[in-house]
N, C-alpha and C positions, 0 to 999 in steps of 0.2 A: 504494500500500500504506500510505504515512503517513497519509494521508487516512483506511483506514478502521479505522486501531488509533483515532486520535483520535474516529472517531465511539464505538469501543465502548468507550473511556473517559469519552467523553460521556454514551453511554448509560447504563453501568454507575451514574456518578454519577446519574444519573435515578433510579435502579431503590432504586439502595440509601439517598437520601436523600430521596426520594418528595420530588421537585422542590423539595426548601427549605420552610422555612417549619415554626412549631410543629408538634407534634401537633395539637393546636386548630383550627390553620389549616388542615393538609390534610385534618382530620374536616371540615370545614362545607363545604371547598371538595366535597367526593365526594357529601356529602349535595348540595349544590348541582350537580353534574354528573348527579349519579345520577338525579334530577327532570326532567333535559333528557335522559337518555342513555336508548338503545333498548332493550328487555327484553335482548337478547342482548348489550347491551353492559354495562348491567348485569349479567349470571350472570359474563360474561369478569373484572371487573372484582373480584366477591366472589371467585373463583376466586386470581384472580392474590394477593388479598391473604394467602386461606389459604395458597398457595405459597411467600411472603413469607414469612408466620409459620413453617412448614416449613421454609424454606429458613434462617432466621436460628436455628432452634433445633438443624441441623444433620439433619436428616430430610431428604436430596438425591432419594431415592428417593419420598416423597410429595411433596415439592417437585415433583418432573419431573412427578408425575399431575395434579395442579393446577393446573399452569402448562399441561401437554398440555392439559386439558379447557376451559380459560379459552380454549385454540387454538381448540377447535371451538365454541365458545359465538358466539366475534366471531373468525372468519379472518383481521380485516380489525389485529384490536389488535395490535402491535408490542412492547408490554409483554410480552404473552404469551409471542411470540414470545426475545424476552429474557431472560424469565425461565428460557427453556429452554436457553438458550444458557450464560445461569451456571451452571445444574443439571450441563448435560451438562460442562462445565468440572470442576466438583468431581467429577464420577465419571471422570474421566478419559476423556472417551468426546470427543476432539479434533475429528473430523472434522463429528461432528454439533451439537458446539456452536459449529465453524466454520458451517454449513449454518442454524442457527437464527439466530447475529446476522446474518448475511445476507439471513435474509427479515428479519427485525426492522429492520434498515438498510433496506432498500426499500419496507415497509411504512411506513416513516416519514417517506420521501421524500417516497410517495404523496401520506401525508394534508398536507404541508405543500403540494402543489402543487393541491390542492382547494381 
């Protein structure tokens, strides 16, 4: 159980300080990803940022649609998945933002062992 509060404080810092680095750095880095990344990871990715912006403006409820739709865009993105897991936090909805960092924690497992 310590193990995976420490991942979703892990993650959490991922999510909410968009892995370090200026504003400057992380634009060039996504433009730079964005060039390499698959149409659908792509859409996941403009998705999750609107959900971001939602989410930081206090809008939990368009937060959760965008962060959902960034799910179906990329299945495979764990941000996504994340992002629904803070959402469903703020609206008090516990079990199911237990159920999102869980895929998000295994989804990110994945991509580390690819």
């Amino acid at each position: 159980m310590k193990h995976s509060r420490v991942m979703g404080v892990a993650l959490a810092a991922l999510i909410a300080f968009g892995c370090g680095g200026s504003g400057a750095d992380r634009t060039s880095t996504r433009a730079a990803d964005s060039a390499t990344a698959s149409p659908s990871r792509q859409r996941s990715q403009a998705f999750i940022e609107a959900g971001n912006q939602a989410y930081q403006a206090g809008d939990y409820e368009l937060a959760l649609k965008r962060y959902a739709a960034a799910a179906v865009a990329d299945p495979h993105d764990p941000a996504a998945y994340f992002g629904m897991g803070m959402t469903f936090s703020r609206l008090k909805r516990e079990d199911e933002a237990r159920a999102a960092y869980a895929r998000a924690r295994r989804l990110a497992l994945e991509a580390e062992t690819r």
